[in-house]
MDAnalysis code that builds the backbone (N, CA, C; Angstrom):
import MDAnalysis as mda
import numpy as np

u = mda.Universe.empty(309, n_residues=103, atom_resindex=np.repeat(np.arange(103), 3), trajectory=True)
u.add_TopologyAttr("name", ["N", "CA", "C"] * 103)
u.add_TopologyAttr("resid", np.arange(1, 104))
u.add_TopologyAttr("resname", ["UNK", "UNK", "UNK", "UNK", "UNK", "UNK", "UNK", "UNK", "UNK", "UNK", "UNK", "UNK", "UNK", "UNK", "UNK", "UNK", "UNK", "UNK", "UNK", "UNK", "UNK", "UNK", "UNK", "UNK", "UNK", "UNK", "UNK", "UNK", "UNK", "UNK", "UNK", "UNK", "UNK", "UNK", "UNK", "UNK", "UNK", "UNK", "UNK", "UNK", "UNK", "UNK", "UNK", "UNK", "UNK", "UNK", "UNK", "UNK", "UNK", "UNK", "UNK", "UNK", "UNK", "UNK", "UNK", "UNK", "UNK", "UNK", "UNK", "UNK", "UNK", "UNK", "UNK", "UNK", "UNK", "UNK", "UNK", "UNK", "UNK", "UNK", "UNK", "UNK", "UNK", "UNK", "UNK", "UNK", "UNK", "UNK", "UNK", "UNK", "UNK", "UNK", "UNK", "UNK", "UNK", "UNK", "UNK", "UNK", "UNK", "UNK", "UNK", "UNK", "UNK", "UNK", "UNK", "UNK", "UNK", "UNK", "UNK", "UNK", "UNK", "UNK", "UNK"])
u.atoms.positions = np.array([
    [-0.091, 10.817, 38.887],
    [-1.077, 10.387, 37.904],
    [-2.357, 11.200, 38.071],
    [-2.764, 11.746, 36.683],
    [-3.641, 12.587, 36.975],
    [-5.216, 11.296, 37.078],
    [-6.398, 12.179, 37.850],
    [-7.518, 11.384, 38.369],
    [-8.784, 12.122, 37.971],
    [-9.806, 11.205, 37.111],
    [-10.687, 11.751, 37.114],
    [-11.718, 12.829, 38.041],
    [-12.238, 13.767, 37.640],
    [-12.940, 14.636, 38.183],
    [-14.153, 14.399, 39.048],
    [-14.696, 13.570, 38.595],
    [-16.279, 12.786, 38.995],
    [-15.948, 11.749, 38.561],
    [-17.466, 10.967, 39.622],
    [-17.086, 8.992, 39.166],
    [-18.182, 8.752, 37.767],
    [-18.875, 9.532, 37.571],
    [-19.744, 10.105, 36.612],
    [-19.790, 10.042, 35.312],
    [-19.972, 9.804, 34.220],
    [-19.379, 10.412, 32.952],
    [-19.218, 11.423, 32.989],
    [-17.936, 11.715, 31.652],
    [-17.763, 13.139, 31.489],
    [-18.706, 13.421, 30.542],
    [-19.713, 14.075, 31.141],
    [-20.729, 14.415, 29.906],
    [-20.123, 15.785, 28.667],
    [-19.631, 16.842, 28.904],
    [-18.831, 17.308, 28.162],
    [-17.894, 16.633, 27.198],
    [-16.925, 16.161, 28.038],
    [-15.983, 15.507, 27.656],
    [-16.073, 14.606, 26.547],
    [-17.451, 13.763, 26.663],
    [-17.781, 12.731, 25.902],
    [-18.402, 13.160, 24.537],
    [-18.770, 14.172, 24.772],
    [-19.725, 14.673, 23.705],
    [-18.618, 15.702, 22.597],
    [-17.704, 16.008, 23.098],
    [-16.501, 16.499, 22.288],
    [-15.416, 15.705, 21.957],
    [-15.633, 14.750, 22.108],
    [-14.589, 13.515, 21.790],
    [-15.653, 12.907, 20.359],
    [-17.040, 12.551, 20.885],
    [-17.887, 12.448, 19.847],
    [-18.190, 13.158, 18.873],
    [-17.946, 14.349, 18.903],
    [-18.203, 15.639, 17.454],
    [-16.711, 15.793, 16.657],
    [-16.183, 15.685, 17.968],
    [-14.423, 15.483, 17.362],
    [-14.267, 14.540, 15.873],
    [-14.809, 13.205, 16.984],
    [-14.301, 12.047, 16.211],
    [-14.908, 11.875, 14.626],
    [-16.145, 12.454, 14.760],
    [-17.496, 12.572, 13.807],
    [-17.152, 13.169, 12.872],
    [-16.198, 14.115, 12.984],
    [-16.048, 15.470, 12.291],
    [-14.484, 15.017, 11.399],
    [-13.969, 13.948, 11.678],
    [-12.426, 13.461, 11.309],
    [-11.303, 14.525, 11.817],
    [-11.564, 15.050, 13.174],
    [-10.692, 16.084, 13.356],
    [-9.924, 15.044, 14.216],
    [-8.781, 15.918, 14.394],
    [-7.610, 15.365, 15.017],
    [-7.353, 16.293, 16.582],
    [-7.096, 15.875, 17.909],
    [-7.124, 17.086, 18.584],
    [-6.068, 17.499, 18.356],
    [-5.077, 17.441, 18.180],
    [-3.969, 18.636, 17.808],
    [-4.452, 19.899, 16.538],
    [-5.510, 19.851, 16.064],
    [-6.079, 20.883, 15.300],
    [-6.978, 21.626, 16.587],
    [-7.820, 21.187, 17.036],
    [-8.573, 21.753, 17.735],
    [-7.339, 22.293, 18.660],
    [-6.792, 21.827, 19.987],
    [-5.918, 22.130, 20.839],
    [-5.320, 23.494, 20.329],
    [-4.934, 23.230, 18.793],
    [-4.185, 24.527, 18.059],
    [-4.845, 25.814, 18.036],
    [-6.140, 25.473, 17.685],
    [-7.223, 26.682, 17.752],
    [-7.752, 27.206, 18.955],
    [-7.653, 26.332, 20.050],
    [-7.688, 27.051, 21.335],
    [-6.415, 27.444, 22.185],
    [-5.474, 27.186, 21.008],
    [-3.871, 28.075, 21.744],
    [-3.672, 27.064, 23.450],
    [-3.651, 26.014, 23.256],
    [-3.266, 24.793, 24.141],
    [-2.593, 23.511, 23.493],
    [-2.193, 23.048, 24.172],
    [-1.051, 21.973, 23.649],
    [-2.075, 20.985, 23.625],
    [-1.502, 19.853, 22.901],
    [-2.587, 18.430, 22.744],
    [-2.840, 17.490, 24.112],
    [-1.952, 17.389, 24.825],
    [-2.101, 16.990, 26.085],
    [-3.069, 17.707, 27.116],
    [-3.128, 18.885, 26.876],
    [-4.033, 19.375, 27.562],
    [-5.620, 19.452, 26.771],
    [-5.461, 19.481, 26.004],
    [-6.726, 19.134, 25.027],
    [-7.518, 17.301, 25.499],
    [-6.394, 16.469, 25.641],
    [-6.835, 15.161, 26.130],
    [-7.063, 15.104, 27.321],
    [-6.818, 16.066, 28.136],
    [-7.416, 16.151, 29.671],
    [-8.484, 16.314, 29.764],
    [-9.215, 17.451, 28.471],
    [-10.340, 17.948, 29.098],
    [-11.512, 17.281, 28.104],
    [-10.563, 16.110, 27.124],
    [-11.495, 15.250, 26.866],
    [-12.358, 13.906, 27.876],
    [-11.227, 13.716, 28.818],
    [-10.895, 12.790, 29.770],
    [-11.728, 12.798, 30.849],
    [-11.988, 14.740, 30.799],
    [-12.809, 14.907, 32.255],
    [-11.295, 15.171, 33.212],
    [-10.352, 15.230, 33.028],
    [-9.632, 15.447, 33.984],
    [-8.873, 16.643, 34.433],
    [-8.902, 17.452, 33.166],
    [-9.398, 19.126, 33.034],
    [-10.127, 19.422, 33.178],
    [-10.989, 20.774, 33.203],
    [-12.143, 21.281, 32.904],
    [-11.805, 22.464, 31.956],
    [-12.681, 22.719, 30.819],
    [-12.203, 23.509, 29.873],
    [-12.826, 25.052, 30.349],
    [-12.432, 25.917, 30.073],
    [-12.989, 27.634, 30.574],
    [-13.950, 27.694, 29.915],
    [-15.031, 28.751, 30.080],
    [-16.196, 28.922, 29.200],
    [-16.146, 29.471, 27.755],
    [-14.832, 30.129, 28.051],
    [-14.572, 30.938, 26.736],
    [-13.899, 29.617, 25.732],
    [-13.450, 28.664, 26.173],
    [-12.980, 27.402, 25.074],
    [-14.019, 26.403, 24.862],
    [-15.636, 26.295, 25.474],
    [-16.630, 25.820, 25.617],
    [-17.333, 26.576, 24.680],
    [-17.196, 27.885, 24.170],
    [-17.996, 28.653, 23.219],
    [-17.420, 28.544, 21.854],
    [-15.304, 28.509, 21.842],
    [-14.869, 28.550, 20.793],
    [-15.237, 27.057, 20.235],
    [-14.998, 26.370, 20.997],
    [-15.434, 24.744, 20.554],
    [-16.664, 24.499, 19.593],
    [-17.624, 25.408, 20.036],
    [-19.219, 25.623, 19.761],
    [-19.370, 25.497, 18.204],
    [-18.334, 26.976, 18.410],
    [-17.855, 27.963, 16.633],
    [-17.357, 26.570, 16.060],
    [-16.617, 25.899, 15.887],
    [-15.716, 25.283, 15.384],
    [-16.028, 24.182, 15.123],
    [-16.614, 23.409, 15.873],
    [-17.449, 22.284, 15.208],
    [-18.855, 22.541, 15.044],
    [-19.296, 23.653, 14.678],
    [-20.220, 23.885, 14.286],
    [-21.540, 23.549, 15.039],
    [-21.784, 23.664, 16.200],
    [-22.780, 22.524, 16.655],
    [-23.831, 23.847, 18.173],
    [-24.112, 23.985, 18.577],
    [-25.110, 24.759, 19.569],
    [-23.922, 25.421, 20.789],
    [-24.452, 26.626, 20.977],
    [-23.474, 26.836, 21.494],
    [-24.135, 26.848, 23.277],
    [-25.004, 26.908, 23.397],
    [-26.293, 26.050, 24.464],
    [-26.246, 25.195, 25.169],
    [-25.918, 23.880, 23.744],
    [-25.993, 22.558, 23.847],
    [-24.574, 22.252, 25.059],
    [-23.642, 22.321, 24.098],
    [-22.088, 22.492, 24.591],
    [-22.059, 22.986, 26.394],
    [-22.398, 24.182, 26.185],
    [-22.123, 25.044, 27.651],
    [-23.292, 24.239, 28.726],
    [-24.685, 23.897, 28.368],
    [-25.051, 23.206, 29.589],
    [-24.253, 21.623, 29.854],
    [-23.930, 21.009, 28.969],
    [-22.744, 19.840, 29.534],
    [-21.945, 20.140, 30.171],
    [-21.622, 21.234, 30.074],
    [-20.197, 21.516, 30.466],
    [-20.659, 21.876, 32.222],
    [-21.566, 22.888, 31.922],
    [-22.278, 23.059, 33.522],
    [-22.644, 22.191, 34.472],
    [-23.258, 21.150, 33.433],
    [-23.790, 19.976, 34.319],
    [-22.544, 18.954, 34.693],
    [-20.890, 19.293, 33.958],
    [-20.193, 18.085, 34.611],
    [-19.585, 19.091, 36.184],
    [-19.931, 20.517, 35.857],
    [-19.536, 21.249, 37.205],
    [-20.322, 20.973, 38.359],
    [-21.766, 20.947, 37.716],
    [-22.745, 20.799, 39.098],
    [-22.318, 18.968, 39.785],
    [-22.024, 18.251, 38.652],
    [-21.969, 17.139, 39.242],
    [-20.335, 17.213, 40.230],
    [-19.718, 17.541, 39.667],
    [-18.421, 17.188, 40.372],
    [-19.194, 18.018, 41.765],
    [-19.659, 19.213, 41.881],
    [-19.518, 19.598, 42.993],
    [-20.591, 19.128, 43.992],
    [-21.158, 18.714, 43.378],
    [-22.580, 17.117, 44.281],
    [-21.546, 15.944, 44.585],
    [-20.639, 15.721, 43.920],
    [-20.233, 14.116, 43.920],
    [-20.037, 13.346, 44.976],
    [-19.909, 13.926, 46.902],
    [-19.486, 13.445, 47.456],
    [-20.577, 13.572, 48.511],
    [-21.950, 14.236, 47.939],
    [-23.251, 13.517, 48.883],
    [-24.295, 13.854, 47.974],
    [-24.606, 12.734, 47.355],
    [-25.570, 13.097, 46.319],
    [-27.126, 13.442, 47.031],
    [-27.363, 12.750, 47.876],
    [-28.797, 12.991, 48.652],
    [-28.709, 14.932, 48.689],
    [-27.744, 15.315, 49.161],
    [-27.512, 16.467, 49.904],
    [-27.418, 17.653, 48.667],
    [-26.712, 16.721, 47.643],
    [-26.650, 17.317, 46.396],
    [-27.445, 18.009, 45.671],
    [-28.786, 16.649, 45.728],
    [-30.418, 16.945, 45.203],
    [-31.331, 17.851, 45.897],
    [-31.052, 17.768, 46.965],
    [-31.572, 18.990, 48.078],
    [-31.355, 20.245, 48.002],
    [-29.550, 20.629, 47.454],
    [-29.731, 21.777, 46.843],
    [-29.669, 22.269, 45.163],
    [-30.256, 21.292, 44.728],
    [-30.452, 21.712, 42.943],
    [-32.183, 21.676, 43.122],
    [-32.555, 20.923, 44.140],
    [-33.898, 21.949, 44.314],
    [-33.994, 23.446, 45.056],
    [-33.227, 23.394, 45.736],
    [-33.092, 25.048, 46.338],
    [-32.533, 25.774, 45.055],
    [-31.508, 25.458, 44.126],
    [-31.492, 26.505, 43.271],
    [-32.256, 26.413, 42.305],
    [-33.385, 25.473, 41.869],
    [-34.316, 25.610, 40.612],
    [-35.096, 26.075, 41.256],
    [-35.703, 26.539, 42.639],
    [-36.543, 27.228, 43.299],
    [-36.297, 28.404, 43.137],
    [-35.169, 28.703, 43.062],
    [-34.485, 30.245, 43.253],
    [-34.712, 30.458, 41.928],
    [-33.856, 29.984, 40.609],
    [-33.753, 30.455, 39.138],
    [-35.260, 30.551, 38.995],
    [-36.113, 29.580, 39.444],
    [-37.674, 29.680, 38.410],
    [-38.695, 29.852, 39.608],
    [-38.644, 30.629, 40.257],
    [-39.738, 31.152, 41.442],
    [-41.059, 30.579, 40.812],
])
């Protein structure tokens, strides 16, 4: 049985299930356009996939919506999964890297 990624929302996940649903698309259309089967399309609605950057941009195109917007969710469900198992320790270094990105 597959297991969620983080205990977290899927902030990606959620937000393409929401433009999905908004939009009256079906994921077997989308899934089709990113050359993946529908099951795997519901994984990475689920959070239990993670989608590549290059299907995070086509997604963008396709429902029409920021292509910005999309890719920092998607970043932020990476940064979280990879915090998830000491968040104190977590925050300690997303200040070491906003120190680094914005000197």
């Amino acid at each position: 049985m597959d297991m969620k990624l983080y205990d977290e929302p899927i902030l990606f996940g959620h937000k393409l299930r929401s433009l999905r649903v908004e939009r009256k698309i079906v994921q077997r259309e989308l899934a089709e356009k990113l050359n993946i089967d529908t099951p795997m399309f519901s994984k990475i609605e689920l959070g239990v996939r993670r989608a590549k950057r290059s299907q995070v941009v086509q997604l963008a195109k396709l429902l029409n919506v920021s292509e910005k917007e999309l890719l920092t969710l998607w970043l932020a469900d990476g940064v979280l999964n990879a915090v998830k198992d000491d968040r104190e320790l977590g925050l300690a270094a997303l200040k070491v890297a906003k120190k680094t990105i914005m000197p």
